[in-house]
Backbone as ProteinMPNN parsed JSONL, in Angstrom:
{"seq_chain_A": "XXXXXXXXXXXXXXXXXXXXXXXXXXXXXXXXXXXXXXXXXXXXXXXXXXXXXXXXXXXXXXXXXXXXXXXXXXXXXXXXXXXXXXXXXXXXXXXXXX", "coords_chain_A": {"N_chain_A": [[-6.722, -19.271, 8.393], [-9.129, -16.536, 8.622], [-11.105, -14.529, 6.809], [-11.328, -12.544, 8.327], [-9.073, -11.941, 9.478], [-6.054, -10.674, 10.065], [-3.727, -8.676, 8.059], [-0.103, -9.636, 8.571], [2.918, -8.633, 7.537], [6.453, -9.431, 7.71], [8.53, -8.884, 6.944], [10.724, -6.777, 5.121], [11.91, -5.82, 1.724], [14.352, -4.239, 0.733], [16.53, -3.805, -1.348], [18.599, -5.604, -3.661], [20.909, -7.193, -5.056], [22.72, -8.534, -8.176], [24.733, -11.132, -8.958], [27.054, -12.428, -11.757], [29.171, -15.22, -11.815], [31.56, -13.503, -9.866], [30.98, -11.121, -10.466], [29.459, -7.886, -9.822], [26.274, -7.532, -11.681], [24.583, -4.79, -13.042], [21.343, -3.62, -12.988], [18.873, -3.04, -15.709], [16.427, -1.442, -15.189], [15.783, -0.885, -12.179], [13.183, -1.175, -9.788], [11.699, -0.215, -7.101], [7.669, -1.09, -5.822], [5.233, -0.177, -4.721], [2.44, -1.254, -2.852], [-0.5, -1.08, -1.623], [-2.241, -2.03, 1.326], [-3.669, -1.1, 3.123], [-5.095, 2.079, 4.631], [-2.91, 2.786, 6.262], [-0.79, 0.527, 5.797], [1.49, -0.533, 3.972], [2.838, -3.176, 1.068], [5.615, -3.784, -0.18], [7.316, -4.46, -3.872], [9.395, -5.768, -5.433], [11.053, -5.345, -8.559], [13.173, -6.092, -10.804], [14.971, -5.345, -13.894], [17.057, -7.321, -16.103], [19.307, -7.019, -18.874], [18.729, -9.321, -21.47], [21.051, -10.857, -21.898], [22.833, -11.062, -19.285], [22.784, -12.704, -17.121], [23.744, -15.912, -17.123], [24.698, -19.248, -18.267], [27.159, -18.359, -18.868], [27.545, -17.362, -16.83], [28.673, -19.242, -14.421], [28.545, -19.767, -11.547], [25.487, -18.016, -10.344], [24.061, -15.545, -8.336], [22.305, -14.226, -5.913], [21.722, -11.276, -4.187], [19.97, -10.336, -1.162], [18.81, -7.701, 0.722], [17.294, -6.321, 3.662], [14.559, -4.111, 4.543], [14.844, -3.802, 7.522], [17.084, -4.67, 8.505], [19.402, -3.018, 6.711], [22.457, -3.265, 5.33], [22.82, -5.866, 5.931], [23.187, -8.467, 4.054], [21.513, -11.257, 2.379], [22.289, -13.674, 0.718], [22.144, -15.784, -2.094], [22.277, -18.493, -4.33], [21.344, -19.322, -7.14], [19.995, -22.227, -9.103], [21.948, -24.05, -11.489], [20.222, -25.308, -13.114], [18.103, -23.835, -13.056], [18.86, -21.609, -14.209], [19.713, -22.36, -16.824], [17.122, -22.971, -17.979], [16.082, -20.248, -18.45], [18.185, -18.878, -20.039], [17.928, -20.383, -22.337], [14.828, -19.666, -22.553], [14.816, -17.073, -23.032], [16.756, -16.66, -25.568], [15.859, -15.76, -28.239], [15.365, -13.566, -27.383], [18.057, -12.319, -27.227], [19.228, -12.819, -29.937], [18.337, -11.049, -31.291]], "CA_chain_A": [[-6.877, -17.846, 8.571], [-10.606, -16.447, 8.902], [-11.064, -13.724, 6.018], [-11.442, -11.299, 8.802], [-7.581, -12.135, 10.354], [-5.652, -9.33, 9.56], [-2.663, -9.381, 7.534], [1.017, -8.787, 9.147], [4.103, -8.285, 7.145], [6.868, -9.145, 9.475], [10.085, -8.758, 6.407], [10.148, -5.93, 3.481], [13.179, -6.298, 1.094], [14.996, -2.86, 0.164], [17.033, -3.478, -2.809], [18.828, -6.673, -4.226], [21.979, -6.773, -6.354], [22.766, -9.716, -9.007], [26.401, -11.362, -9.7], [27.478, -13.189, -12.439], [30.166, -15.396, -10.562], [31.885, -12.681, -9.179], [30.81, -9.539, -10.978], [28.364, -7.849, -9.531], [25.236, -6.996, -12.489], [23.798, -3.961, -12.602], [20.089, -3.496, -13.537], [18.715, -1.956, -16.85], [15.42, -0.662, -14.295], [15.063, -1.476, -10.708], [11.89, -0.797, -9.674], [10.31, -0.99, -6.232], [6.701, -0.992, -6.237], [4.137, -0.306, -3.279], [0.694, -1.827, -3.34], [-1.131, -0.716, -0.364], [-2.955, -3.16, 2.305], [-4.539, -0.191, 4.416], [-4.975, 3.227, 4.363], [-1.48, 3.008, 6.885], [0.207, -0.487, 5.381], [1.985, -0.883, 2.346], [3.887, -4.029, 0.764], [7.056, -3.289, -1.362], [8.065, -5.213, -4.35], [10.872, -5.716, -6.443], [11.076, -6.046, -10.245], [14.171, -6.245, -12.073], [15.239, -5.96, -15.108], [18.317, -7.316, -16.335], [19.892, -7.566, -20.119], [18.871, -10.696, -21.416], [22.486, -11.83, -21.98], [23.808, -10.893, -18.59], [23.129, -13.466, -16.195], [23.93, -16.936, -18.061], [25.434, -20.09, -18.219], [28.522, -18.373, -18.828], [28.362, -17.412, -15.052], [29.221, -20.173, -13.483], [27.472, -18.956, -11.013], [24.396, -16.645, -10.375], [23.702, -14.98, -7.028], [21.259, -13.153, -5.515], [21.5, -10.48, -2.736], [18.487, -9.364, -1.002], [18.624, -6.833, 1.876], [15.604, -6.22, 4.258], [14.548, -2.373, 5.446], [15.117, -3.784, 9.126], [19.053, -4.636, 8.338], [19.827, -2.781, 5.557], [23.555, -3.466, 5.559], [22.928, -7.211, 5.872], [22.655, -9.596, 3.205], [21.343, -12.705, 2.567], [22.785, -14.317, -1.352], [21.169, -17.117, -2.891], [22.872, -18.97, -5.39], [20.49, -19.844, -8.171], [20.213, -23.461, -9.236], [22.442, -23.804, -12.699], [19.33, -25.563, -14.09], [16.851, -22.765, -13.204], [19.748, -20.622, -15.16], [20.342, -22.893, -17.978], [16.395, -22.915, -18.525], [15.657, -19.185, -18.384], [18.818, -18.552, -21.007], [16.836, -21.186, -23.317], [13.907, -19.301, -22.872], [15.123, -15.563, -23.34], [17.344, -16.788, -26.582], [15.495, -14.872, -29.117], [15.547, -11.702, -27.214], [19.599, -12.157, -27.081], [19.533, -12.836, -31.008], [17.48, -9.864, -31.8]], "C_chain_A": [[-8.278, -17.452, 8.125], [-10.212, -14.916, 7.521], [-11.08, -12.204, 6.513], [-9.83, -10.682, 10.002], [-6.472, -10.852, 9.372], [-4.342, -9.238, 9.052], [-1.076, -8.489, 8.122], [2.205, -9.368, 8.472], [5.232, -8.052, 8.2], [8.202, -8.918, 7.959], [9.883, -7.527, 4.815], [11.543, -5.626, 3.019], [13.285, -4.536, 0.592], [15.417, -2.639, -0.731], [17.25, -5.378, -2.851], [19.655, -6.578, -5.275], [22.053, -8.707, -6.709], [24.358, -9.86, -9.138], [26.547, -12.515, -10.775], [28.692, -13.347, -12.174], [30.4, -14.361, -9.49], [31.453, -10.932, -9.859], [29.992, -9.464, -10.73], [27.738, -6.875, -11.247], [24.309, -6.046, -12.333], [22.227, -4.054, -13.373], [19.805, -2.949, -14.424], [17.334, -0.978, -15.943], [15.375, -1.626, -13.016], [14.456, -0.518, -10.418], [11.64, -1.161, -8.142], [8.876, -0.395, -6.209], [5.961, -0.813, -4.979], [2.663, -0.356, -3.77], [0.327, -2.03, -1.282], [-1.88, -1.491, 0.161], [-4.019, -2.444, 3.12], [-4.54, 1.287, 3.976], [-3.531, 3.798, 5.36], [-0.137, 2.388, 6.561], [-0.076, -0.367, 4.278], [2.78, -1.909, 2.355], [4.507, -3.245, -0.541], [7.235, -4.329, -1.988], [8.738, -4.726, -5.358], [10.548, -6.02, -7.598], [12.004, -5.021, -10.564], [14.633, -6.43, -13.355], [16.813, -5.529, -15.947], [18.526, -7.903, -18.607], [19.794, -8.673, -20.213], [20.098, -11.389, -21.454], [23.25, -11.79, -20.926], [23.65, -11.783, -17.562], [22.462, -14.847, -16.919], [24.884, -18.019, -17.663], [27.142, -19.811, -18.138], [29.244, -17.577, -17.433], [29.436, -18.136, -14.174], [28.319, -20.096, -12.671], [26.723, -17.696, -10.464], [24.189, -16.825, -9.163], [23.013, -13.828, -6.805], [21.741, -12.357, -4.301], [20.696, -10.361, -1.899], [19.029, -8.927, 0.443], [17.26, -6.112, 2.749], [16.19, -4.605, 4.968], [14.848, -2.896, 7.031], [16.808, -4.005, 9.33], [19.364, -4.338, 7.161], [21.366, -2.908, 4.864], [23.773, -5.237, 5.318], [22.803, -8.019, 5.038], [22.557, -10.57, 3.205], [21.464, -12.859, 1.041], [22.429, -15.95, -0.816], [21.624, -17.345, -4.246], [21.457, -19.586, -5.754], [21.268, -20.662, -8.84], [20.932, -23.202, -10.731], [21.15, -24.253, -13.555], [18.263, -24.763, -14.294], [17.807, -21.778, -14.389], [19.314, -20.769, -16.648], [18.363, -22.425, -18.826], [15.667, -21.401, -19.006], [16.848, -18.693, -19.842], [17.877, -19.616, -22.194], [15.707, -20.444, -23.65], [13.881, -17.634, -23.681], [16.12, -15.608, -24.871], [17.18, -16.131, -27.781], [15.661, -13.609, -28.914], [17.083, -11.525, -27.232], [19.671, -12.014, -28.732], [19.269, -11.408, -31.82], [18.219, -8.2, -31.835]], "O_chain_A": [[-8.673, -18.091, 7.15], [-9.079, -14.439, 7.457], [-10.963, -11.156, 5.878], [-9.604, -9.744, 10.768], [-6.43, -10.478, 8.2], [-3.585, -9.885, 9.777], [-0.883, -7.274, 8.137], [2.539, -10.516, 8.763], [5.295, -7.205, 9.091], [9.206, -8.689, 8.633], [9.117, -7.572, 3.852], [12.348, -5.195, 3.844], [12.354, -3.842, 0.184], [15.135, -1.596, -1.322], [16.5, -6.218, -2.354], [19.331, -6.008, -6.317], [21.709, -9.682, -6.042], [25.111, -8.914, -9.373], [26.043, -13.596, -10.469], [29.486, -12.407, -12.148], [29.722, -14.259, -8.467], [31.822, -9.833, -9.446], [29.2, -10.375, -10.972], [28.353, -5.978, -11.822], [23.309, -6.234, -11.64], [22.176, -4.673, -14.436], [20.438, -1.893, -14.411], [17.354, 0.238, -16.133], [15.015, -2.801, -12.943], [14.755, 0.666, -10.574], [11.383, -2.336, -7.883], [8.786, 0.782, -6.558], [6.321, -1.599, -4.103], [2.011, 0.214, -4.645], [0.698, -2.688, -0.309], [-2.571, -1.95, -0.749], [-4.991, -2.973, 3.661], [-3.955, 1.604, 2.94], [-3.121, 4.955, 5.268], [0.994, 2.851, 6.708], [-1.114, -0.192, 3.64], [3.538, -2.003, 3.32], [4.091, -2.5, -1.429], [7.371, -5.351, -1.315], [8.711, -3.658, -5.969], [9.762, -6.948, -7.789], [11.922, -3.795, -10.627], [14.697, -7.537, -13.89], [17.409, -4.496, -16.252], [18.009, -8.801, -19.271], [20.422, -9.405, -19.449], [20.148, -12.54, -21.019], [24.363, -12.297, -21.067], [24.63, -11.683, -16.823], [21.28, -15.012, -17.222], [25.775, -17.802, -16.842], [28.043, -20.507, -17.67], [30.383, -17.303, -17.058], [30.463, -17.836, -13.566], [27.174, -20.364, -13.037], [27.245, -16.611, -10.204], [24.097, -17.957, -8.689], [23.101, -12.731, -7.355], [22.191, -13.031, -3.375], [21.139, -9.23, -2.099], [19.598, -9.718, 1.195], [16.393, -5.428, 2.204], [17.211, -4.138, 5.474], [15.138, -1.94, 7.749], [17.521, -3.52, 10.208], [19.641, -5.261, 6.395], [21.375, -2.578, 3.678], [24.688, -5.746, 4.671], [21.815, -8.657, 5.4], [23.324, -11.225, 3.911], [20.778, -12.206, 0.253], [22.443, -16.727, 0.138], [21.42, -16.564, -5.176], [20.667, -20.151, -4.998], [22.436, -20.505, -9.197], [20.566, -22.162, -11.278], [20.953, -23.671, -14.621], [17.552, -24.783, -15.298], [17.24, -21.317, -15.38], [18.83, -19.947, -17.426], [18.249, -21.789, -19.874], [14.777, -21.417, -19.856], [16.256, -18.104, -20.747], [17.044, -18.991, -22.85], [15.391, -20.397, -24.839], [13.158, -17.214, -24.585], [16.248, -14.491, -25.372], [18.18, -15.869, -28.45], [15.964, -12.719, -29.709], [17.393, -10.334, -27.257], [20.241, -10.965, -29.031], [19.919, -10.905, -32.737], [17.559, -7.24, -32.235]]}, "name": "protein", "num_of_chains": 1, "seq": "XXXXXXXXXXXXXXXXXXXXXXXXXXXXXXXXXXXXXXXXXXXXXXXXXXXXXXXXXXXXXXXXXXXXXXXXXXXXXXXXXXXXXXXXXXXXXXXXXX"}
């Protein structure tokens, strides 16, 4: 891509809900964010933030949602790996103790 190729956003995510197994997790802030490309385009992102103790090993498992502004109705879930889990509860451990 030439520095003068122009950039096209073909998917922009709307929301995104969390489950631990089966319960769905609500957010302490969902946030979307717009960071502008043009004086016409904008990209949207997501940042979440969830209670460190709520999505954990003692899931079972963790799932993602994500829904795009072109099918908002539609979802696509993404089970997160138990070891990406296991290592993120390891890492957040102090903020649970605290």
């Amino acid at each position: 891509m030439s520095p003068t190729s122009p950039v096209v956003v073909s998917i922009s995510i709307s929301r995104m809900r969390a489950f631990c197994g089966e319960a769905e997790v609500t957010p302490i802030h969902p946030f979307k964010l717009e960071q502008r490309i043009s004086e016409s385009d904008a990209i949207y992102e997501g940042l979440y933030v969830f209670d460190p103790g709520a999505l954990g090993p003692q899931c079972g498992t963790v799932k993602l949602v994500l829904y795009s502004d072109k099918e908002p109705e539609k979802g696509d879930a993404r089970v997160v790996d138990p070891k990406v889990i296991q290592e993120v509860w390891r890492l957040f451990a102090a903020y649970r103790e605290g």
